[in-house]
C-alpha positions in Angstrom: -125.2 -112.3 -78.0 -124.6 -110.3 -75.2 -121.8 -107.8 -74.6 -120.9 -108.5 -71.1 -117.9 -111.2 -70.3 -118.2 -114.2 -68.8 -115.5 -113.2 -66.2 -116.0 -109.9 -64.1 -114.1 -108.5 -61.1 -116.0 -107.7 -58.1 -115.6 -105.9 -54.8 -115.5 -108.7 -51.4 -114.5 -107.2 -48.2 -111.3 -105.7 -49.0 -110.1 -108.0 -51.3 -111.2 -108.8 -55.1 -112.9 -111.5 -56.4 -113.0 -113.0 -60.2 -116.5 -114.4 -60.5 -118.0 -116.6 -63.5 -121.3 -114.9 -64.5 -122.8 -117.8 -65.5 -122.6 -120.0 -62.2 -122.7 -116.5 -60.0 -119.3 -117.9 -58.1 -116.0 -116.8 -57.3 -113.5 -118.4 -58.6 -110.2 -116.9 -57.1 -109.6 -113.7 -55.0 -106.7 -111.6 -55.0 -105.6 -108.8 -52.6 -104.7 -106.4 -55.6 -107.6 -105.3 -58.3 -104.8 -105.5 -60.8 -104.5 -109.1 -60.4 -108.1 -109.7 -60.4 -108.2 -107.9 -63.3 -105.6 -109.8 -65.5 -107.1 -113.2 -64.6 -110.7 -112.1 -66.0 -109.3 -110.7 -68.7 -106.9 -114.0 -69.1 -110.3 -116.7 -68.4 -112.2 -114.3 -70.8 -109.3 -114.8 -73.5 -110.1 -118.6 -73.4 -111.9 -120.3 -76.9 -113.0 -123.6 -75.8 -115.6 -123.9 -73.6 -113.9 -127.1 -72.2 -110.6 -125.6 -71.5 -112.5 -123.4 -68.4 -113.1 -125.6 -65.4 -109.6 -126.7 -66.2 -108.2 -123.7 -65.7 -110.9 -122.9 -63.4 -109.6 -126.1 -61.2 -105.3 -125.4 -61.3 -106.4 -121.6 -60.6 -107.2 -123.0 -57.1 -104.1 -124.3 -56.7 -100.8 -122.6 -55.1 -99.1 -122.8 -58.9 -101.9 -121.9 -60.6 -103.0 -118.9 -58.5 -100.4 -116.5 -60.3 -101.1 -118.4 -64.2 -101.9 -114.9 -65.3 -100.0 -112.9 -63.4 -96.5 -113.7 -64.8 
């Protein structure tokens, strides 16, 4: 099995982007790196495969943008 996580942060013009290795997408930006960061970190945390579009899907919403940051 491979080292690398699933989630990575990545560099989009001036802002930072969470993006899903597998599927090559972003799935939520952030103006701060630190917040990029602990959402990776928090999506890489999760066990069950099923449990990620889920959080994948309220991450996209205005509640769900700051899950991890609190």
């Amino acid at each position: 099995m491979s080292n690398e996580k699933r989630f990575y942060v990545k560099p989009v013009f001036g802002s930072w982007a969470v993006m899903d290795r597998n599927t090559n997408k972003r799935v939520v930006a952030y103006s701060r790196k630190r917040d990029a960061k602990k959402t990776s970190d928090g999506l890489n945390r999760i066990r069950k495969e099923k449990n990620i579009p889920v959080m994948k899907a309220r991450l996209k919403t205005t509640d769900g943008y700051k899950h991890y940051l609190t």
